[in-house]
NUGU-427535 format. One record per residue: residue number from 1; residue in three letters; x negated, y, z of N, C-alpha, C, O, CB in turn. Coordinates in steps of 0.1 Angstrom, whole numbers. Atoms other than C-alpha are relative to their C-alpha. Glycine has a CB too. Layout:
<sites>
+------+-------+-------+-------+-------+-------+-------+-------+-------+-------+-------+-------+-------+-------+-------+-------+-------+
: miza : lumvo :   n.x :   n.y :   n.z :  ca.x :  ca.y :  ca.z :   c.x :   c.y :   c.z :   o.x :   o.y :   o.z :  cb.x :  cb.y :  cb.z :
+------+-------+-------+-------+-------+-------+-------+-------+-------+-------+-------+-------+-------+-------+-------+-------+-------+
:  NUM :   ALA :     X :     Y :     Z :     X :     Y :     Z :     X :     Y :     Z :     X :     Y :     Z :     X :     Y :     Z :
...
+------+-------+-------+-------+-------+-------+-------+-------+-------+-------+-------+-------+-------+-------+-------+-------+-------+
</sites>
This chain:
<sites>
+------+-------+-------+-------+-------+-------+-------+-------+-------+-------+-------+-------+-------+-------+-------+-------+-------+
: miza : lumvo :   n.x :   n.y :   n.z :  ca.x :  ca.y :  ca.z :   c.x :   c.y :   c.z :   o.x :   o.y :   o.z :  cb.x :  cb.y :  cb.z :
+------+-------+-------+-------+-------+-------+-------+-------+-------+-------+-------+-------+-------+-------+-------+-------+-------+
:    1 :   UNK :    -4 :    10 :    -9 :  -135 :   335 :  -171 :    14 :    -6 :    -4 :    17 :   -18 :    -4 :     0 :     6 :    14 :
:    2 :   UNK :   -17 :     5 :     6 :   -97 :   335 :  -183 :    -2 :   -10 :    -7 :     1 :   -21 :    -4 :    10 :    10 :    -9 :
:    3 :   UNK :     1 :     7 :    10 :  -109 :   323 :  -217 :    -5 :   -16 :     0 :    -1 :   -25 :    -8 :    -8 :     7 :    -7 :
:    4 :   UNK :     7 :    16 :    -8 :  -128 :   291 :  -201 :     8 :    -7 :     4 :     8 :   -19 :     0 :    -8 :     0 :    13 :
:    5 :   UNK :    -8 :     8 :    -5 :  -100 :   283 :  -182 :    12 :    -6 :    -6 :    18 :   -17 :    -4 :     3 :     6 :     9 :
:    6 :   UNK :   -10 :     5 :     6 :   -75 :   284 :  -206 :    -6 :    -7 :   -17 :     1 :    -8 :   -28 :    13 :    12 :     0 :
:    7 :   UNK :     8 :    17 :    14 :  -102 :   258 :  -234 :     4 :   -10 :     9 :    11 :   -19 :     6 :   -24 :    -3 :    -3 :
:    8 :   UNK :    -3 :    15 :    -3 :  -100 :   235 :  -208 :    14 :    -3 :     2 :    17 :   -15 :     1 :    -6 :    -4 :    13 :
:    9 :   UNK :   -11 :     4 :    -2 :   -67 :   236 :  -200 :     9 :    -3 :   -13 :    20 :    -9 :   -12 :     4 :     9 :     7 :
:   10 :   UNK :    -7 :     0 :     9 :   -57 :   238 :  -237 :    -9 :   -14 :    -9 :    -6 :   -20 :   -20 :     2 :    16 :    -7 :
:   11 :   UNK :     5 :    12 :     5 :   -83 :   210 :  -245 :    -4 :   -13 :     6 :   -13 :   -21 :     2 :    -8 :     4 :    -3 :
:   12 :   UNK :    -3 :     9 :    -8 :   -74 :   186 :  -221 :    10 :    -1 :     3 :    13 :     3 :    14 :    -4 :     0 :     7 :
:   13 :   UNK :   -13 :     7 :    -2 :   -40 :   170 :  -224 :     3 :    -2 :    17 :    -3 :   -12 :    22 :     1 :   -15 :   -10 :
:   14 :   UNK :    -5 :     8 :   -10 :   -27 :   165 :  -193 :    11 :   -15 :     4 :    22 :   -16 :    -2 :     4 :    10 :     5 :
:   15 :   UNK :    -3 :    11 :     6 :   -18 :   127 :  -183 :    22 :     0 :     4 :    31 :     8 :     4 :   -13 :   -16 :     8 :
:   16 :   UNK :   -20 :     9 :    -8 :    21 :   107 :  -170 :    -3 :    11 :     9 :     4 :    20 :     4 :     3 :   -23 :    10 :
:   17 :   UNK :     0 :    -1 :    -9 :    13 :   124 :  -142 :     4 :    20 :     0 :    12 :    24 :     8 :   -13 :    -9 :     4 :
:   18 :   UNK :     0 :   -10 :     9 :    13 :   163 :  -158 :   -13 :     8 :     6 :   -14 :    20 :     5 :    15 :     8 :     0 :
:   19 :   UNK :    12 :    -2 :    -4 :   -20 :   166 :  -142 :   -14 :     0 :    -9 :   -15 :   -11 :   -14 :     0 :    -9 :     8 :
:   20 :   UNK :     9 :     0 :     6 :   -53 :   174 :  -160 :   -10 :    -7 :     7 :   -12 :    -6 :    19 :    -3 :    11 :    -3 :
:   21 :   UNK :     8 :     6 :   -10 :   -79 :   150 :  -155 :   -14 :     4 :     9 :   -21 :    -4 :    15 :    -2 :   -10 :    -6 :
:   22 :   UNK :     3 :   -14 :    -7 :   -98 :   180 :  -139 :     1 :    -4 :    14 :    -4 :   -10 :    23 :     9 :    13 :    -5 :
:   23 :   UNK :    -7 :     1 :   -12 :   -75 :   183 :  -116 :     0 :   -15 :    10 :    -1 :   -14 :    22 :    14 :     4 :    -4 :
:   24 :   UNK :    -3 :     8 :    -5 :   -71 :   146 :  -109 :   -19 :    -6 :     7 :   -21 :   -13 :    17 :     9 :    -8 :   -12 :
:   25 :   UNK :    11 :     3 :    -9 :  -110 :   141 :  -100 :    -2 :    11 :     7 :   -12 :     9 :    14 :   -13 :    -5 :    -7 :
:   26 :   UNK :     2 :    -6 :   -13 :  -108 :   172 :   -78 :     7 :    -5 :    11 :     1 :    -4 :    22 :     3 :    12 :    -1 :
:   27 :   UNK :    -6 :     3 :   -12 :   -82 :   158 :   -58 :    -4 :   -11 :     1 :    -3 :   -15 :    13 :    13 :     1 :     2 :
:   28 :   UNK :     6 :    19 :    -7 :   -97 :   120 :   -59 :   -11 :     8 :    12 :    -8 :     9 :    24 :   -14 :   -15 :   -15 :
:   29 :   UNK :    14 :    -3 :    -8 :  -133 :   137 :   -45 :     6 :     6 :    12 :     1 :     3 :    22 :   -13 :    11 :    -7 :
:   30 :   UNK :    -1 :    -5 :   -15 :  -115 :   156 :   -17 :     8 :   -11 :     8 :     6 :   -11 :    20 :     9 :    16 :     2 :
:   31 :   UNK :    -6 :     9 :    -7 :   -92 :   125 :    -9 :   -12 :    -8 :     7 :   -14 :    -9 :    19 :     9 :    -7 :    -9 :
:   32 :   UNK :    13 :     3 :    -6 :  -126 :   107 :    -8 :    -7 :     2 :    12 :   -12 :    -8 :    17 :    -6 :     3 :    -6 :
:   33 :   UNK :     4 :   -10 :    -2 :  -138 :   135 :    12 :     7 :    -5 :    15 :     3 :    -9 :    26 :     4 :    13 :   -10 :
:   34 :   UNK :   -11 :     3 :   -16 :  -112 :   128 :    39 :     2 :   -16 :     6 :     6 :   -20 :    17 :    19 :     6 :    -3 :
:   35 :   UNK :     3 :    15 :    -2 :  -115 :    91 :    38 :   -16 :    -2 :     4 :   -17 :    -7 :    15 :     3 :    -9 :   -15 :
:   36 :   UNK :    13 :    -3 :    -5 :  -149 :    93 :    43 :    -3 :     3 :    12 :    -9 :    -6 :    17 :    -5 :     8 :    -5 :
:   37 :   UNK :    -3 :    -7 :   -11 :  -146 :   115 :    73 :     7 :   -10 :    11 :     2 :   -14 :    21 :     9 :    12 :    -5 :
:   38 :   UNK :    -6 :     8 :   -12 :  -121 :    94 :    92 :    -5 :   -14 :     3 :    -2 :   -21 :    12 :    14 :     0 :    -1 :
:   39 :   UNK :     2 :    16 :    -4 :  -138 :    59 :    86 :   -13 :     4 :     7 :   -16 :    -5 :    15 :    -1 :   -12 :   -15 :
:   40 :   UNK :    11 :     2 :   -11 :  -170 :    74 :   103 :     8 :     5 :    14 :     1 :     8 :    23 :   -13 :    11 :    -3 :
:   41 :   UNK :    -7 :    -6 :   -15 :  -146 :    85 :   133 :     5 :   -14 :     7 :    12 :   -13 :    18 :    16 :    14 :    -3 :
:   42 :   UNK :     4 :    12 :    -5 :  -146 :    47 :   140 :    17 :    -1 :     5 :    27 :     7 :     4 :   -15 :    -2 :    12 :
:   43 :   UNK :   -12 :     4 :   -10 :  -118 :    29 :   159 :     0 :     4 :    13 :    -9 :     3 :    22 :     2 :   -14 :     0 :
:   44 :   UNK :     2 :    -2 :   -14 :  -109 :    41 :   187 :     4 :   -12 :     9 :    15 :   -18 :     7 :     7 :    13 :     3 :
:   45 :   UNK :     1 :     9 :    -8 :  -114 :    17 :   216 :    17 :    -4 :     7 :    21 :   -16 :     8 :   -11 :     4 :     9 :
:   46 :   UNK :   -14 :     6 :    -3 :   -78 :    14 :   228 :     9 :   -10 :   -11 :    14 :   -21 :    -9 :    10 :    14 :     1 :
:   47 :   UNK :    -1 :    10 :    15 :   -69 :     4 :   189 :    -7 :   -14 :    -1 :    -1 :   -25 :    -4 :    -6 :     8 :   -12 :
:   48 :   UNK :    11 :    12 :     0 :   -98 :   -20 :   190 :     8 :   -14 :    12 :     7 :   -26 :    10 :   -19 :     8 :     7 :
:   49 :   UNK :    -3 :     5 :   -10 :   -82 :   -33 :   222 :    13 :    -8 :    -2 :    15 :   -20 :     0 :     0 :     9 :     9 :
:   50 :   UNK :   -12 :     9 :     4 :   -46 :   -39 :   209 :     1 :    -5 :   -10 :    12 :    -8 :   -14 :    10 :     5 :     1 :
:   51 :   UNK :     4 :     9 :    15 :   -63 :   -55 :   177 :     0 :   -16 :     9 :     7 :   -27 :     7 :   -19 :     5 :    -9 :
:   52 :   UNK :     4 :    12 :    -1 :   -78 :   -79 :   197 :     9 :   -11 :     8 :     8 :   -23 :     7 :   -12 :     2 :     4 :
:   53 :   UNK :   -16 :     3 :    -6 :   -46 :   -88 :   218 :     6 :    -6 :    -9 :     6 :   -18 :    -8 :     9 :    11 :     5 :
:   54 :   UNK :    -6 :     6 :    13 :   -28 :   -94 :   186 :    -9 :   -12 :   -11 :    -6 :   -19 :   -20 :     4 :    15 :    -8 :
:   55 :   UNK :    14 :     9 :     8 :   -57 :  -114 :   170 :     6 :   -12 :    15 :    14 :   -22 :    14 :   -24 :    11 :     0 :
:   56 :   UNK :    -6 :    18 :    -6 :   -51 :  -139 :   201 :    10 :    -4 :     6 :    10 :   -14 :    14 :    -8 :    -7 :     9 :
:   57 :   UNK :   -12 :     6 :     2 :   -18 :  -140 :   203 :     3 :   -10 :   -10 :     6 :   -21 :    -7 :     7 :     9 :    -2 :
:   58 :   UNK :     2 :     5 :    14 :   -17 :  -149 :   168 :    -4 :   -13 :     0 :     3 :   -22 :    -4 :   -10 :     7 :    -9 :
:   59 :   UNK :     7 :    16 :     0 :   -43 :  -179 :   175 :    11 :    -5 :     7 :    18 :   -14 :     3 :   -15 :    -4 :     8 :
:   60 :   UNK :    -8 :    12 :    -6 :   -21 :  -189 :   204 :    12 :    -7 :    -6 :    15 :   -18 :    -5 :     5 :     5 :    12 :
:   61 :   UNK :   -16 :     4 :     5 :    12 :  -190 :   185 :    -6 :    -9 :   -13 :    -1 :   -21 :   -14 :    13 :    18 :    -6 :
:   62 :   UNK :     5 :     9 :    11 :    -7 :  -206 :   153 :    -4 :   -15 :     8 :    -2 :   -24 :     0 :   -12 :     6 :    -8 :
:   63 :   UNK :     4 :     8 :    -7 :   -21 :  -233 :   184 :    12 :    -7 :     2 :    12 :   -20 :     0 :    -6 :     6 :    10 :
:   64 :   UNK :   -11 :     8 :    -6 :    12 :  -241 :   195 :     8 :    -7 :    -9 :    16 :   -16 :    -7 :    10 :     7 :     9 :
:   65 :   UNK :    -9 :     8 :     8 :    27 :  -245 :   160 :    -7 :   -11 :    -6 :    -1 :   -17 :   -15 :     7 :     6 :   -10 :
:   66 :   UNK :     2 :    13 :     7 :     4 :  -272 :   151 :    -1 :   -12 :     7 :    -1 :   -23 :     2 :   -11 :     0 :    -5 :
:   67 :   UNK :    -3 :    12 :    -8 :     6 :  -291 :   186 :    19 :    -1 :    -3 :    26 :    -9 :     1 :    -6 :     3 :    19 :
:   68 :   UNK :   -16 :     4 :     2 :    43 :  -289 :   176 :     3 :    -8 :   -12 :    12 :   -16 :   -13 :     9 :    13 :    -1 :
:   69 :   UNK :    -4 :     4 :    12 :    40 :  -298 :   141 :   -13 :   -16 :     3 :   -12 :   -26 :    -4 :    -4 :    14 :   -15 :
:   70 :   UNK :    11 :    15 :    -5 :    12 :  -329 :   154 :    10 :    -6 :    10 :     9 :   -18 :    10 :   -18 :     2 :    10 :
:   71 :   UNK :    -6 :    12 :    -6 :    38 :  -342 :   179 :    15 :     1 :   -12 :    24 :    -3 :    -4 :     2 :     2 :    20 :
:   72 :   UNK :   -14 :     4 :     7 :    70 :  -343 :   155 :    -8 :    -9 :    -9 :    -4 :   -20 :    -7 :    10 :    14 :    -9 :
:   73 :   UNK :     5 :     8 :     4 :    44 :  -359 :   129 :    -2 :   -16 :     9 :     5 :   -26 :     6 :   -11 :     7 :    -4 :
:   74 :   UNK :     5 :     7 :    -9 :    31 :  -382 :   154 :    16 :   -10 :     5 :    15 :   -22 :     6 :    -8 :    10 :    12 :
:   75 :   UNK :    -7 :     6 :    -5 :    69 :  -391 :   167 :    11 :    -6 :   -10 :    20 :   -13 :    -8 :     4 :     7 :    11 :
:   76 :   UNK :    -5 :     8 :    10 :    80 :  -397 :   132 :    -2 :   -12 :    -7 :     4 :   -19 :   -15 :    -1 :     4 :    -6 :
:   77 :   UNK :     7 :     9 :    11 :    56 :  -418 :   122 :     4 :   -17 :    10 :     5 :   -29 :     6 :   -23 :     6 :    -1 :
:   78 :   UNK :    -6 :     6 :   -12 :    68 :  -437 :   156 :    15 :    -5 :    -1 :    20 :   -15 :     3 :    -1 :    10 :    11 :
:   79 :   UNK :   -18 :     5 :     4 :   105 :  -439 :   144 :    -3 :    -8 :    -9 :     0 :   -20 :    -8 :    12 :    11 :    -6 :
:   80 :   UNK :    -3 :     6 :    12 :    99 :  -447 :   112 :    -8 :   -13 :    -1 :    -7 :   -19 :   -11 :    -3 :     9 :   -11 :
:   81 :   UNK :     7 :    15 :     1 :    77 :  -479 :   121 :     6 :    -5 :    10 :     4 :   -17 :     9 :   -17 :    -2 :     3 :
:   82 :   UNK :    -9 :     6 :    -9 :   100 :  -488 :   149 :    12 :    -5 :   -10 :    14 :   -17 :   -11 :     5 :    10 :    11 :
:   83 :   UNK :   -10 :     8 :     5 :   130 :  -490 :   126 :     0 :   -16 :   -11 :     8 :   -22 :   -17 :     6 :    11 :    -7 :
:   84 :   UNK :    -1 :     4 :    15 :   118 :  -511 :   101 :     1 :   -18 :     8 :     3 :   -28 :     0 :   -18 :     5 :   -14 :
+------+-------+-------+-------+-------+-------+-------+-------+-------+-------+-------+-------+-------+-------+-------+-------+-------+
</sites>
């Protein structure tokens, strides 16, 4: 068992990281492993709740800057054909 462990370890450079890439897809598959896990444990509804709050805030404040940016257009276009 020793002898196994130390081929692979002596026949696999480890990378930048000083990690064998062994090691580096054991720890992807369990990260996986745990990502996996919590994206089926869904949002929880309170989260979902202060998404959607912020989602139409968002519209409102994007709403108001374009009736703001339509009346400064609008009262420029008003100056600037008045002065002439």
């Amino acid at each position: 068992m020793n002898d196994l462990k130390s081929k692979i370890i002596t026949t696999t450079p480890p990378s930048k990281s000083g990690l064998t890439p062994e090691v580096q897809a054991r720890i992807g598959h369990q990260l996986r492993s745990m990502y996996d896990e919590i994206v089926r444990q869904g949002v929880p509804e309170r989260f979902a709740e202060l998404i959607r709050k912020l989602d139409s805030s968002e519209e409102d404040s994007q709403a108001t800057i374009d009736e703001g940016l339509q009346k400064h257009r609008t009262g420029a276009t008003r100056n600037h054909a008045g002065g002439d």
